[in-house]
N, C-alpha and C positions, 0 to 999 in steps of 0.2 A: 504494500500500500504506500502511496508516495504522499509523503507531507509538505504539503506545498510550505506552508505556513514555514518552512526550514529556510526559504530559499527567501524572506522576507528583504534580508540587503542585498542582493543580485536584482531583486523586481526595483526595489526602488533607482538602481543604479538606470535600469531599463529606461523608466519612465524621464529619469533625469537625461539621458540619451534621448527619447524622442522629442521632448522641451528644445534640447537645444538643436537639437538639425533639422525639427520642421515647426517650429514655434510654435505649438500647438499641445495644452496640458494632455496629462493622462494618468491613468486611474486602472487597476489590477485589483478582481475582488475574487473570491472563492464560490463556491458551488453554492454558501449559503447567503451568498450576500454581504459578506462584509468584507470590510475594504482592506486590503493585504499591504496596498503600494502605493501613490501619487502625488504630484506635485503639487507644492506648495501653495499656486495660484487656485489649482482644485478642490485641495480640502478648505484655503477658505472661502471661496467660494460656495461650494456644496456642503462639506464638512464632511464628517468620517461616517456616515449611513447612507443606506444607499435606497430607491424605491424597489423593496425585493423585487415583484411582479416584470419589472422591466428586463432585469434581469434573469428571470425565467423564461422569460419570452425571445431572449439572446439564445441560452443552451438550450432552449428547441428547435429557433429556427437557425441557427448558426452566425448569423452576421443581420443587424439592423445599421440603417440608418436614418435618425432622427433628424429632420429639417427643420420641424418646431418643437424644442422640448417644452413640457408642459402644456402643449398644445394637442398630444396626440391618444389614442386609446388605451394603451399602454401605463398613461401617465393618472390616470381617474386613481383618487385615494392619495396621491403623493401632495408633501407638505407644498412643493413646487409650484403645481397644476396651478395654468394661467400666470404666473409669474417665473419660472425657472430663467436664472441668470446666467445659464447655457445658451448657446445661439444657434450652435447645431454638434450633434453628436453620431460619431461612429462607433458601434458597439460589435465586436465578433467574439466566438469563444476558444477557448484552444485548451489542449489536452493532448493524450499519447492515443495511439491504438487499442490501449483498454479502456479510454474512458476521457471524458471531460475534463476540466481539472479546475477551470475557470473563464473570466471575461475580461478582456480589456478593453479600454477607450480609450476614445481618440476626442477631447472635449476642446471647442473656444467658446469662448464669455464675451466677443468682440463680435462686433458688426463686420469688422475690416477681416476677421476670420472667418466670419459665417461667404464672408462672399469670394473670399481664398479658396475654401474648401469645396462649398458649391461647382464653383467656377471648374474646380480639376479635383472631383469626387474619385475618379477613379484615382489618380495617387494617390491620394490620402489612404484608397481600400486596401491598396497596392503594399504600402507601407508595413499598415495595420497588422497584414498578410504575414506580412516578412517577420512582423517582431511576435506576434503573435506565437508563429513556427516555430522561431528562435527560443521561444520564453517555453516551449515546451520541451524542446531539445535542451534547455540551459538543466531544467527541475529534474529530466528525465533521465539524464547522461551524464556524467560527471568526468568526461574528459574534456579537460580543460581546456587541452591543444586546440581541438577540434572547435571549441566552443569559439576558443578567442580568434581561430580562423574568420567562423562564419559572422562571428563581429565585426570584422573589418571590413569584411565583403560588407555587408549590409551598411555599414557607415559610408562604406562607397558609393554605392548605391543611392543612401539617402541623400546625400550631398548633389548626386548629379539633379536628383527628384528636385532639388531645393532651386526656386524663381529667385534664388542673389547668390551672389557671388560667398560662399563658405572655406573656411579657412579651419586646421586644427594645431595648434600647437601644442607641445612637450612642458615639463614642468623648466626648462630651462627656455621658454620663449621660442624656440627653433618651430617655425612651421611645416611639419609632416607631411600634411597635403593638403591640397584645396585642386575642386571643382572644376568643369570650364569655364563658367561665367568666373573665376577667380581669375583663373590663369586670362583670361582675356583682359580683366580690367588691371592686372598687371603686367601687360604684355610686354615692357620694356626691361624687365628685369626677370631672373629665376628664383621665383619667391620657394619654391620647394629649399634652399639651400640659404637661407635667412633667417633670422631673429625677427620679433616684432620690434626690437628697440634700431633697427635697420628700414624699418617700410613705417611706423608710425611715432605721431608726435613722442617727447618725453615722458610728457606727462602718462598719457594713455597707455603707453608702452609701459609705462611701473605698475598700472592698477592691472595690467591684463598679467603681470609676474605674481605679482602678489596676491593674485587670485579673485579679485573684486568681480565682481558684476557690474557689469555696464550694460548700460539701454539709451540705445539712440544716438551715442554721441557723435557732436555734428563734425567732420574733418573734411579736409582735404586730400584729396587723391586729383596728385595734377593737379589740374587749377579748377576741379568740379567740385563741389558740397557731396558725401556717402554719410552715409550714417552708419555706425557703426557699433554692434553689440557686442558683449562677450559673454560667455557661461564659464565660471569654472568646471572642468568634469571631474566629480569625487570616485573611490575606489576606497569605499570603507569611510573612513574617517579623514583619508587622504586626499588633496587635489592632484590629481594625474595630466593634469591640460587643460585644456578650455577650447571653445568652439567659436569662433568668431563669426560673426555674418554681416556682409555690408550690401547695402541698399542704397537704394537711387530714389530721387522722389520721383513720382510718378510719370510727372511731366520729360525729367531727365532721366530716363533708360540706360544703363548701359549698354554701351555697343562692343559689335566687335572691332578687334582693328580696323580704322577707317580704309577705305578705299580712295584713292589720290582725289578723285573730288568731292571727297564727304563734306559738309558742314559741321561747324561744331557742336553736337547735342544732337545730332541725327543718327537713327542706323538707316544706313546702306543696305543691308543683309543679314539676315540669322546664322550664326555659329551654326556647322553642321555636328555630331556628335561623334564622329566617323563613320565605319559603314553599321551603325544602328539605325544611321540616318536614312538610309538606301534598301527601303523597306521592297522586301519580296524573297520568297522561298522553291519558288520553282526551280528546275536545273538550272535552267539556262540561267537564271537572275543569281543562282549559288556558284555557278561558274566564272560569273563576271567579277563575283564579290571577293572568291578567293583569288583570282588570280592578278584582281586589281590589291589588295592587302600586303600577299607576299612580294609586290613588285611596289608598293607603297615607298619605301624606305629609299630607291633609287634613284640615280640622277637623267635617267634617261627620257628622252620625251616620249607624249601617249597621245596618240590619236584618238578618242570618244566618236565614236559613228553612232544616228538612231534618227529614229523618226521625232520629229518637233513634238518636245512634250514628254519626254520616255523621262527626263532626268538626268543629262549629260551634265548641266552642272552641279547635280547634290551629289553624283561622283566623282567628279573632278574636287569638291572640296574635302568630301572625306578622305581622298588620296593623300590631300594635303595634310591634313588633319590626324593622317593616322602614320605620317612620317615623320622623318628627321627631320623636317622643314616647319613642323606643326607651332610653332611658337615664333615664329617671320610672320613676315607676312604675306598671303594670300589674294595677289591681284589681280579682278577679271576685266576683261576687255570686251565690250559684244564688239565684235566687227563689223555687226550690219548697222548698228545704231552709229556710227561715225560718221561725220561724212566726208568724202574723198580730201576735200580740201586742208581740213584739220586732221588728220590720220595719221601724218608723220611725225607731228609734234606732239599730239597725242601718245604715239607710243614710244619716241624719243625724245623728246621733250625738244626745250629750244632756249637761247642763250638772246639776251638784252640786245635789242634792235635787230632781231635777226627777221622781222617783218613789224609792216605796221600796226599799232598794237599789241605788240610783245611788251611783258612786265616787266618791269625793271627789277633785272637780277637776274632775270629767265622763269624759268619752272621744267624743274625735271619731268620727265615722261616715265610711261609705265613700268619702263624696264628696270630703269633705276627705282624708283619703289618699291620695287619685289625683289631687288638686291637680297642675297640668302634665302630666299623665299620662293613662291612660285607666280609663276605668271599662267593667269589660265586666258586662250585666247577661242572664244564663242565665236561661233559662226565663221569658222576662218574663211571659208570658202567663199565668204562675201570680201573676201581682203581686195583692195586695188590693184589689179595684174603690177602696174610700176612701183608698188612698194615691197611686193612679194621679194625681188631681188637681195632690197636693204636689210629685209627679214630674215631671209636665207643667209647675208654675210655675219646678222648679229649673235645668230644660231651656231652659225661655224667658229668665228672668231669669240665670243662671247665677249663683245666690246662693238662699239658704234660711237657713234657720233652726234651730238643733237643738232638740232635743224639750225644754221646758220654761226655752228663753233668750229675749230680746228681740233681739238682735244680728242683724242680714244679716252671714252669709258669704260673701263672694264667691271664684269657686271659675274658673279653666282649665281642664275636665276634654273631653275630646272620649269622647264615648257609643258602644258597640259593644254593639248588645243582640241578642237569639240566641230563637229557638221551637223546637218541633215540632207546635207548633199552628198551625192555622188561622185567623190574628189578625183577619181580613176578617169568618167565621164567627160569632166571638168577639163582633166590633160589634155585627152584626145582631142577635146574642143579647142584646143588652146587658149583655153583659160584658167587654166590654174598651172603655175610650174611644175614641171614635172620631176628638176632637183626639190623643192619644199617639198611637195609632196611624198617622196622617199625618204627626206631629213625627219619628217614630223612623224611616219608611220611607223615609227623602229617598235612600237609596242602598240598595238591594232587590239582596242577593243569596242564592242559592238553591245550594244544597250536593244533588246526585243522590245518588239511595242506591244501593248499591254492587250491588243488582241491576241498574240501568242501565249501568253501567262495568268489566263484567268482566274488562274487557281487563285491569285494573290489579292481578287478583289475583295474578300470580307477581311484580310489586314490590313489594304490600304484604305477601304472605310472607316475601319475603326481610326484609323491613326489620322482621319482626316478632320471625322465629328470632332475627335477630340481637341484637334486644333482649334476647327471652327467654333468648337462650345468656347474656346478660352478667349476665343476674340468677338463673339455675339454674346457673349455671358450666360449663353443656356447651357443644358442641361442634357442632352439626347443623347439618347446610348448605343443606336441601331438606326439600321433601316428595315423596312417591312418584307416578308419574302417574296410580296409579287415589284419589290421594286428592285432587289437582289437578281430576280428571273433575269426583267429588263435589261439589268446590266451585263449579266452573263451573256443576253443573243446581238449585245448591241458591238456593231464594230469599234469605234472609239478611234475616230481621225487624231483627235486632240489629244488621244493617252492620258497621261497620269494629270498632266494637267486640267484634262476635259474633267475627265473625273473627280479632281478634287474642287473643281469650281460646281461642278452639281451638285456635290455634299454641302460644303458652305452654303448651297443659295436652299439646298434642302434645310441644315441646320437654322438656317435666318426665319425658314416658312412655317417651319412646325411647327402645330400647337403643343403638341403631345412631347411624350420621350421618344416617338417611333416618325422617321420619314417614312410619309406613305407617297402612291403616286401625284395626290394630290398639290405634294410638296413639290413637285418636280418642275420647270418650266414648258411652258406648252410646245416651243420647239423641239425640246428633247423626244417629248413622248411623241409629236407627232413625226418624226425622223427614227424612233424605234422600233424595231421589228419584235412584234409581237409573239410569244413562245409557241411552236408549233403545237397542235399536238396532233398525235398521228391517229390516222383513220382504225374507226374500230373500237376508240378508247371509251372515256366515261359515255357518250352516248349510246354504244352498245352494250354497254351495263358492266363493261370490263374494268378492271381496277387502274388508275390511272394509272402514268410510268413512272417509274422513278427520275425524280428530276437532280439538276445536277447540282443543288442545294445538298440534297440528301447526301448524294454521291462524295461530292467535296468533304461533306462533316464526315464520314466513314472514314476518307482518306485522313483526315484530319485524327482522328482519333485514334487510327492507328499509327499514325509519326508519333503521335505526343507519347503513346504507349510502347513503340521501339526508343525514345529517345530515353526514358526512364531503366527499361531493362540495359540502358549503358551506363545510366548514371547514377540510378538508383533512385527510389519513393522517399527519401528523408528531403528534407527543405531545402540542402544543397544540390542532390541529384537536382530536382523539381527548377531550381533557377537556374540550373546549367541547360535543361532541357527546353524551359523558357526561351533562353539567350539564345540558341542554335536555332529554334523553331520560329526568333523575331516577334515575338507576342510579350503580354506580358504576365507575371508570378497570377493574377488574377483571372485573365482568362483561359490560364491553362485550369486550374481550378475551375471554371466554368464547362471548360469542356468536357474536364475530366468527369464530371458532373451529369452533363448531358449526355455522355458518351453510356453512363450507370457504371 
């Protein structure tokens, strides 16, 4: 028999782990309702009893979540009912394979919580999931190794989950690790190999050694306003680190490294994650992923071939992103958006009077920019036959000239150029070089358009709602299965992009949690080819066919169930099997679920 109740400073350390990487209280109670574990903001807020009934209603149905506490059936009888100074709650249970053991939460007392969590419900489940697993495997198992493995996995994890920039340091100040939104907003420096008395003020830098809590405070990073938090993390009685987090106000975003004509307090583009970003599971899409990965780290250039739409450049950035160059910087070029006149300066920049209207001083060009870094060049195939030349010499020589100087610049840039053309076609025609074209193709890969990879429409749905809910502020968790059919017999000129703009405009139309066809634009549906069905079927009383809905979730459940008999059913097999399948810890539980 396991006595949870033994394990009471490990739960607490738990809950002080999820305070600080998703700001967000939390609370551990037993089978019978009483509270084992949580934060401080918690218990004063609620205090140390809990509505048993709520939590009954957790260890039966396994996971709730409450949008209005005190507001819902659950809550009749509670001292709370109508007034709970909860704003929204996530409640699941967790336990070993003989049994339950208990319930956690995931509690804010804030408006500006209620609408964090809302807004991207599924992390938060995501999370839950994780610690949840963890806090069973922590009570259940008592190998330490093991334990403190799957800790840092999950601290990793949480930190990527986390909308700021997350930092962790050591009890001597050295920062262990941080996030991408970290690493970008210090993209000038390798904060992995620094002190906080190195990256922030004096002052700040003593209360984050000393172990103080700080909330909010206001700094500078560069010459922007971050606000800046700190937790200490305890380990018994001890402080072990602290968790830093910095934020932007709302209006001021972080961005990624700018791109040569960004604005100040603008993004240009989204950070990709590497290739997590490059959502698809079919061969052909796992062929492209590994063999662009292991060639990642090289200095050689890559051609990206596909249909307009497939995602030539969220691969090109994960390339970046997941090399030696990943901390440079990163600069795209569309080549059709230029136009002929300005193309050369643009991409070599140009030296003071070198035409009329040139800045005083000059202004480097793209090449120079991406100095150590990459240079990704879009659409090349629209390049100006008479610049292709200058292009080809700066590629061989890795050095040029800017428009109207004497000086060779010599330049580190590794090239990532991208089509939708037919660049072969292009020679023949005699329009495209036919040396550039052999210089840029040294490593040829080719992007399927999403009519070939059907398989992968219910994960790039899901990964689309979910953007779209975080930028319309809803809520939607799916599509309907007769709008899934649709998409399956539809060809998709536009690909990934067509696709993710009929999510969006579906996400914006729904009333519900569900896109139905109603949500659809009237052009789509009237340009959609309607699902066959074959002669003989439900009108002649036969059993309809199996459609490719069915078909897909079969295939589907058996991947998720070979990827486990390799990794194993405990919570780390279960995230490995996750991460290889491109989903996430949540829906594999869903499926696994649906699957019985």
């Amino acid at each position: 028999m396991i006595d949870i109740h033994a394990h009471k400073k490990e739960l607490t350390t738990i809950t002080t782990m999820i305070k600080s990487l998703l700001d967000v209280d939390a609370a551990v109670f037993d089978l019978d309702s009483r509270l084992l574990a949580a934060t401080d903001e918690y218990i004063r807020q609620k205090g140390r009893s809990v509505h048993a009934p709520s939590i009954r209603e957790v260890l039966a149905n396994g996971s709730v979540v409450v949008n209005r506490p005190g507001h819902m059936a659950a809550c009749d009888g509670c001292r709370f009912i109508g007034n709970c100074p909860a704003k929204i709650e996530i409640l699941t249970r967790f336990g070993t394979p003989a049994g339950p053991l208990g319930v956690m939460t995931l509690t804010s007392f804030s408006r500006r919580g209620h609408e964090r969590i809302t807004r991207d419900t599924k992390t938060y489940i995501d999370a839950l999931t994780l610690f949840s697993e963890w806090t069973a495997g922590l009570v259940h198992d008592r190998d330490r190794a093991r334990i403190f493995s799957e800790s840092q996995d999950i601290i990793h994890t949480l930190m990527e989950l986390s909308g700021d920039a997350v930092l962790t340091v050591d009890t001597q100040g050295m920062v262990t690790r941080g996030n991408a939104r970290a690493l970008d907003l210090f993209a000038s420096c390798d904060i992995c190999t620094r002190s906080v008395s190195q990256i922030f003020p004096g002052p700040v830098a003593d209360k984050i050694l000393d172990g103080s809590h700080i909330k909010a405070a206001n700094i500078k990073i560069g010459n922007r306003d971050t606000f800046l938090s700190a937790r200490p993390v305890h380990t018994g009685s001890d402080v072990s680190g602290a968790v830093l987090t910095l934020s932007r106000p709302p209006e001021d975003q972080p961005c990624p490294r700018p791109g040569p004509s960004a604005s100040p307090g603008k993004c240009q583009e989204q950070r990709s994650t590497g290739f997590d970003a490059v959502l698809g599971n079919t061969p052909a899409m796992v062929r492209v992923k590994k063999t662009a990965d292991r060639l990642s780290g090289s200095a050689s250039t890559m051609l990206i071939t596909g249909d307009t739409g497939t995602g030539k450049g969220m691969l090109a950035r994960a390339i970046h992103d997941n090399g030696n160059r990943q901390h440079r910087p990163f600069v795209p070029v569309n080549c059709a958006a230029i136009p002929d006149t300005l193309f050369e300066s643009e991409l070599f920049g140009y030296e003071e009077g070198a035409f009329t209207g040139a800045k005083k001083g000059g202004k480097p060009g793209r090449f120079e920019l991406a100095h150590q870094g990459t240079l990704f060049l879009d659409e090349i195939g629209e390049m100006p036959l008479r610049l292709q030349a200058k292009l080809l010499n700066a590629l061989e020589d890795h050095s040029f000239q800017r428009v109207g100087g004497l000086e060779f610049i010599r330049v580190n840039v590794r090239i990532i150029a991208a089509t939708n053309k037919d660049l072969e076609a292009l020679v023949r025609e005699k329009k495209f070089r036919a040396d550039l074209f052999y210089r840029l193709n040294v490593i040829p890969l080719e992007l399927p358009p999403l009519s070939l990879r059907k398989k992968d429409l219910p994960l790039l749905c899901s990964a689309f709602i979910s953007a779209a809910n975080l930028k319309a502020g809803t809520v939607v968790t799916e599509v309907s299965d007769d709008v899934m059919d649709l998409f399956y017999t539809h060809h998709w000129p536009g690909n990934i992009r067509e696709l993710q703009n009929l999510v969006e405009y579906g996400v914006n139309m729904a009333p519900g949690n569900t896109i139905t066809r109603q949500d659809l634009p009237q052009r789509f549906l009237d340009g959609a080819t309607p699902p066959r069905i074959p002669a003989g079927s439900r009108e002649n009383g036969d059993p309809p066919p199996e459609g490719i809905r069915q078909k897909t979730a079969r295939a589907q459940a058996k991947a998720i169930r070979e990827c486990l008999a390799r990794y194993g059913n405990d919570v780390n097999g279960k995230k490995k099997a996750a991460q290889e399948l491109g989903i996430s810890i949540r829906t594999l539980y869903r499926k696994l679920a649906e699957s019985g």
